[in-house]
C-alpha positions in Angstrom: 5.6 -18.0 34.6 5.4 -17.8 38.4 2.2 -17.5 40.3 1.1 -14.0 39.7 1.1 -11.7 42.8 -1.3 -8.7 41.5 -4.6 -8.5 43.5 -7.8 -10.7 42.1 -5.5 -13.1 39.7 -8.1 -14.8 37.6 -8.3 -18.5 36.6 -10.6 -21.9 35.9 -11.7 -24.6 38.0 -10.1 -26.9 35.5 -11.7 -28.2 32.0 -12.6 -26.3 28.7 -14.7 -27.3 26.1 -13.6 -30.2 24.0 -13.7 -29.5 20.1 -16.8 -30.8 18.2 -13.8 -32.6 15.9 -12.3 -34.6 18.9 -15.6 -35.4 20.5 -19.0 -36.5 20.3 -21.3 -34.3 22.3 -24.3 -36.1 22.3 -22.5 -39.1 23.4 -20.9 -36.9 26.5 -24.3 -35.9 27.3 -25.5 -39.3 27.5 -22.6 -40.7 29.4 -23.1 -37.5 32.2 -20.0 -37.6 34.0 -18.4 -41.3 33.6 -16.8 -42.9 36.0 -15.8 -45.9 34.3 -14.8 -45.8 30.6 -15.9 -43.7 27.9 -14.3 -44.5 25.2 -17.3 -44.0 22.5 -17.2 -40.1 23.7 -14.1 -39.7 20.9 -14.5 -39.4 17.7 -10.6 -39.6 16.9 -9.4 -43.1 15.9 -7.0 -44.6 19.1 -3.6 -44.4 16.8 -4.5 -40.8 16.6 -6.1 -39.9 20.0 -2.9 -38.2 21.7 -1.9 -36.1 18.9 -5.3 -35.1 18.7 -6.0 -33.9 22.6 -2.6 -32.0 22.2 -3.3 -29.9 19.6 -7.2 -29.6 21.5 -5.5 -28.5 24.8 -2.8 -26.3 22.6 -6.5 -24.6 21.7 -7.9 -24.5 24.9 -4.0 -23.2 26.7 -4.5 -20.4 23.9 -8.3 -19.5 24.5 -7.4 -18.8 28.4 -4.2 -16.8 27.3 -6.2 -14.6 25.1 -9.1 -14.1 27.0 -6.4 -12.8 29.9 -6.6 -16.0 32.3 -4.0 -15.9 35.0 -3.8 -19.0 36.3 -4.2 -21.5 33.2 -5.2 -25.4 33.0 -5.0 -28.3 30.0 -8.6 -28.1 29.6 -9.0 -31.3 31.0 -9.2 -31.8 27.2 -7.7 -35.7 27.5 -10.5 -36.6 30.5 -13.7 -38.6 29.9 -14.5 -36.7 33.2 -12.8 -35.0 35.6 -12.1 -38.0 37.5 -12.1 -40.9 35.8 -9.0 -40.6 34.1 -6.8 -40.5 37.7 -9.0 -43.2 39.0 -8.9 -46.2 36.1 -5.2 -45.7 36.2 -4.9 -47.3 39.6 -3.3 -50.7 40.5 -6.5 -52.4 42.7 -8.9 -51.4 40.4 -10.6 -53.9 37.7 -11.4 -51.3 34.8 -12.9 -53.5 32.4 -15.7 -55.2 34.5 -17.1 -52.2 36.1 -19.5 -52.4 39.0 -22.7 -50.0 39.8 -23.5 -47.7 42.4 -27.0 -46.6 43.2 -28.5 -43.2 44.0 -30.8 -42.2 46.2 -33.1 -40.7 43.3 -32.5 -44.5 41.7 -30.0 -43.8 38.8 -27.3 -46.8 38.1 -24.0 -45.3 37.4 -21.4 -47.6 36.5 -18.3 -47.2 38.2 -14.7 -48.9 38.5 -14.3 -51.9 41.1 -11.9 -52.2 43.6 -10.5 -55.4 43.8 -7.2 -55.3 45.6 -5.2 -52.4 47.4 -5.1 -49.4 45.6 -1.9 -48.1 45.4 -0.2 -45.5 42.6 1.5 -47.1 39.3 3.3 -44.2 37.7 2.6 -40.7 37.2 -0.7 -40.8 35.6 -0.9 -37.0 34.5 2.4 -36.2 34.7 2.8 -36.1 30.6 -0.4 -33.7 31.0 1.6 -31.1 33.0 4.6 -31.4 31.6 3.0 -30.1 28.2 1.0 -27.3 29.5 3.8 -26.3 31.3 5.9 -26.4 27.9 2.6 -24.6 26.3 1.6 -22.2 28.5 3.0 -18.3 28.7 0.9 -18.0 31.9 0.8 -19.6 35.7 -0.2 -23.1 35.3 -2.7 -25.9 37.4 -3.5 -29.2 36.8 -6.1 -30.8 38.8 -7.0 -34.0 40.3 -9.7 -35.8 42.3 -9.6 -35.7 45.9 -9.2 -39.1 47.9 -13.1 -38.7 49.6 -14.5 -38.2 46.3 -12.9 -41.4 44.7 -13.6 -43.3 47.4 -17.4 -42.9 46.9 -17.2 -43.4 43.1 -16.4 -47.0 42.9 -18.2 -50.5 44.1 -15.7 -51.6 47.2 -15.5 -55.2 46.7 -12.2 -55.6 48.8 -11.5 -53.2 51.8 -13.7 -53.8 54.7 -13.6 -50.2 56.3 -14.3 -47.0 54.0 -11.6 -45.2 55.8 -9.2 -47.6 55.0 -10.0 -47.3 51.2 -10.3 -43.1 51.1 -6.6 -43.3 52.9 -5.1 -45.4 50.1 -6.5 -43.3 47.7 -4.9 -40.3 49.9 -1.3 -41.9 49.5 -1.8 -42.6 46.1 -3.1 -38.9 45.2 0.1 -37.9 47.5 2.5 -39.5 45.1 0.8 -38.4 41.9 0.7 -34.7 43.2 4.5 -35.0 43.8 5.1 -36.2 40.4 3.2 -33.1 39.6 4.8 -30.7 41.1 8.4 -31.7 40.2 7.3 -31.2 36.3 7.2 -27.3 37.3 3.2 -26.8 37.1 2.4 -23.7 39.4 -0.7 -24.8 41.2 -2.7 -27.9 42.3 -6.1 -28.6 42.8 -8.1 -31.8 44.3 -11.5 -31.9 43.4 -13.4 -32.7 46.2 -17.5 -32.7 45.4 -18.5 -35.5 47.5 -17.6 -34.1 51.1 -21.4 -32.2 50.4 -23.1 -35.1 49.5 -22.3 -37.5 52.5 -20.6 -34.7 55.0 -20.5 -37.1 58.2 -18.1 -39.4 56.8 -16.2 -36.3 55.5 -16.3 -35.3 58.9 -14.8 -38.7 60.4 -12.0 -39.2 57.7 -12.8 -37.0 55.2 -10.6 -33.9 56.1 -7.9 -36.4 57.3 -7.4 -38.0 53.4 -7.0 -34.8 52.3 -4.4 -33.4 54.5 -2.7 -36.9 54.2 -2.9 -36.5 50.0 -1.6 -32.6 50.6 1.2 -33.7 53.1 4.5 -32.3 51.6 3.2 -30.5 48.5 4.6 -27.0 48.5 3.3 -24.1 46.9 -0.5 -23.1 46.0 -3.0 -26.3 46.8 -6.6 -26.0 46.1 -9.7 -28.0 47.2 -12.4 -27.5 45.0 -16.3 -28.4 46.1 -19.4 -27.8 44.4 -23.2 -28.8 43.8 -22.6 -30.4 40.0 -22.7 -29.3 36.8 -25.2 -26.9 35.5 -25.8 -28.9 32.7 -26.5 -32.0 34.7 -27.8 -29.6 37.5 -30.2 -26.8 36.9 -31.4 -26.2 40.8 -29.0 -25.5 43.2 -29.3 -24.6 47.1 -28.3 -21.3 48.3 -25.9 -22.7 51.1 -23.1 -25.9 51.1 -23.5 -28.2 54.5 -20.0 -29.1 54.6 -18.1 -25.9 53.8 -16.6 -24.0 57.2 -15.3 -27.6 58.0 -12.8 -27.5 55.0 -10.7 -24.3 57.0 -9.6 -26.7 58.7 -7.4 -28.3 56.2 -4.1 -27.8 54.8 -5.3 -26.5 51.6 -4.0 -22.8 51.3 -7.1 -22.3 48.9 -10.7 -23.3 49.0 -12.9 -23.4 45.3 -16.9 -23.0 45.5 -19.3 -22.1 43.1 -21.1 -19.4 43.9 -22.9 -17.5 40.8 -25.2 -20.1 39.6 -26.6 -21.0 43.0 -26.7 -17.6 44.2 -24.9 -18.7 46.9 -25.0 -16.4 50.5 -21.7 -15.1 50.5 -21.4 -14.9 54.4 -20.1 -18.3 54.7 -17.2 -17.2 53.5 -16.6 -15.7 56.6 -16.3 -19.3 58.0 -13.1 -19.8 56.5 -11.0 -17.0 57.5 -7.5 -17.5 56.6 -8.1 -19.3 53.5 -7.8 -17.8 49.9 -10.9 -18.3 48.5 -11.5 -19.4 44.1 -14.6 -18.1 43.7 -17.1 -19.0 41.1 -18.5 -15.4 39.4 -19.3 -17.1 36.3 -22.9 -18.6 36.1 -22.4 -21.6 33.5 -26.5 -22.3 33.2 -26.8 -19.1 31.7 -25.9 -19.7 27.9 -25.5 -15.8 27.5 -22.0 -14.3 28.7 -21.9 -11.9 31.5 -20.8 -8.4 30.9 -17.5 -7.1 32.5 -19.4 -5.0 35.1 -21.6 -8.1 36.0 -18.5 -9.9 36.7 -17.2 -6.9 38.5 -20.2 -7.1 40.7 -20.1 -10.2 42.0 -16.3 -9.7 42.7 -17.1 -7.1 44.9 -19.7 -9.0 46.6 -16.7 -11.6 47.5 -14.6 -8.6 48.6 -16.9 -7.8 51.5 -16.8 -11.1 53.2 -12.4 -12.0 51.8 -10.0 -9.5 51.5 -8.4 -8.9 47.8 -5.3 -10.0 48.6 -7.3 -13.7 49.5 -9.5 -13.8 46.4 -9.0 -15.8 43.1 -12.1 -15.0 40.5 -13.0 -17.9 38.7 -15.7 -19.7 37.1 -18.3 -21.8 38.3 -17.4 -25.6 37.2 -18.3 -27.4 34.3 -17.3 -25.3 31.9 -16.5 -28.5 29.2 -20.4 -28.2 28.4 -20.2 -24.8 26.9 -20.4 -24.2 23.4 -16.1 -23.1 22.9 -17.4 -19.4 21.6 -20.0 -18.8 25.0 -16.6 -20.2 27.3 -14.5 -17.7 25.6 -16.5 -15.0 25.9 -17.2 -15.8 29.3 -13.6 -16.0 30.4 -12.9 -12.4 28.5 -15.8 -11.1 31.0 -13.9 -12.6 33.7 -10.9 -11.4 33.0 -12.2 -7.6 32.2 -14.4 -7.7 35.2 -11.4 -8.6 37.7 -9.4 -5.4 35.5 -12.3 -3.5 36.5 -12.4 -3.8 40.2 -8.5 -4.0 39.9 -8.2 -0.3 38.8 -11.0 0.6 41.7 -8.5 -0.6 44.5 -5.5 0.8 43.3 -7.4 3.9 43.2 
């Protein structure tokens, strides 16, 4: 199915809870969001891993249909993370021996080494969108990460400039998005989180990756930024500092969170033009919003973006949810949208 072209069509950042058969949730807990492998997250032996995430992402496809999602994804449901599945597939990068990174609060992640050029092996998620698109009675999306963001996830033990790096992620992103795109999936997003967290080198090269991973891809293209999970992250700020900067790429859409943090919707204003995927779902709250709550916070969008530039959505994360709380929040969504729908047509 096309992309839909009533006002305030609805969809998800990207992932949907995993089943409690296909994985261990304590264990994804524990890993937080992996950047190297996490293989001791599934609880499906490897001979019957695949067969397993596609009847788990024929659950999740069928979950967004019937809560009355517009725009539907896989669920994420094959990814240890929302990145880490992209990322280890990568010629230049040594998988097995992983590195460490360091934050500035002092926790060791480890991550994937780069030890050569990083350049794109075959279409890593291609397979992915090729069966939601086969699945799926609605508008589709796949996501993947942005080049900034997988450039500050990994130990660089080859390149000597960052820039260098974040752009051959950029051409490698480039060539998996138009592997992508000629399956027939609708809509593609690049998750971007880490412009926020170190915004001067998004400033310098940042924005450039991105337009260099968007260059040629036709249709809807989504960056999608945000302050972390609400299950790893409880406290958020009221404002992004590297937000208006992203209207100046060549993303048609731009995805925040907004419910959880509260956020002041008057930045918006700083990116006129865009379509804006905003987050009215608050995912720390374990109780699912009413209709009218959604509604609410849709119209609190519509003063800043006009209807016709406005894509409801949840805040991210959603994998963490229990599968019943996800569900009912996506029906909320949905209804909520229907509701404020029927007040501008009158």
């Amino acid at each position: 199915m096309p992309y839909p072209t009533r006002l305030l069509p609805t969809t998800v950042v990207g992932s949907y809870p995993q089943p409690e058969w296909l994985v261990d949730r304590a264990t994804l807990h524990r890993h937080g969001v992996p950047r190297a492998r996490a293989h001791d997250m599934w609880l499906v032996p490897e001979a019957l891993l695949e067969l397993a995430q596609d009847d788990a992402t024929i659950l999740a496809i069928r979950d967004m249909e019937r809560a009355g999602i517009d725009i539907v994804t896989d669920g994420e449901i094959r990814r240890e993370s929302y990145s880490n599945r992209f990322a280890l597939a990568l010629q230049g990068i040594d998988a097995e021996t992983p590195g460490e990174l360091r934050s500035a609060g002092g926790r060791v992640t480890k991550v994937p080494r780069v030890v050569g050029p990083i350049r794109h092996m075959a279409g890593v998620e291609t397979r992915d969108a090729v069966f939601l698109r086969d699945n799926a009675a609605r508008a589709t999306k796949i996501t993947l990460p942005g080049p900034f963001t997988l450039s500050r996830q990994v130990q660089n033990d080859f390149y000597k400039d960052e820039e260098e790096l974040a752009m051959d992620y950029a051409i490698a992103v480039n060539q998996e998005l138009r592997a992508l795109k000629a399956t027939g999936v609708d809509v593609v997003q690049l998750d971007e989180p880490w412009v926020r967290t170190a915004p001067d080198k998004a400033l310098r090269y940042g924005i450039k990756a991105i337009d260099r991973a968007l260059e040629g891809i036709e249709g809807p293209t989504v960056v999608h930024v945000c302050f972390g999970y609400a299950a790893v992250v409880s406290e958020k700020p009221a404002g992004y500092g590297f937000l208006a900067e992203l209207g100046d790429t060549a993303a048609k859409q731009i995805s925040i969170e907004a419910a959880q943090p509260r956020l002041d919707l008057g930045i918006l204003r700083d990116l006129a033009g865009k379509t804006i995927m905003l987050g009215v779902l608050d995912l720390n709250d374990p109780i699912a919003e009413s209709a009218q709550t959604v509604a609410g916070r849709i119209r609190d969008g519509l003063r800043f973006v006009a209807a016709d530039k406005l894509v409801p959505a949840p805040d991210c994360g959603m994998k963490y949810l229990p599968r019943a709380t996800a569900f009912a929040k996506l029906k909320a969504l949905a209804d909520g949208a229907a509701i404020v729908r029927r007040e501008l047509a009158g």
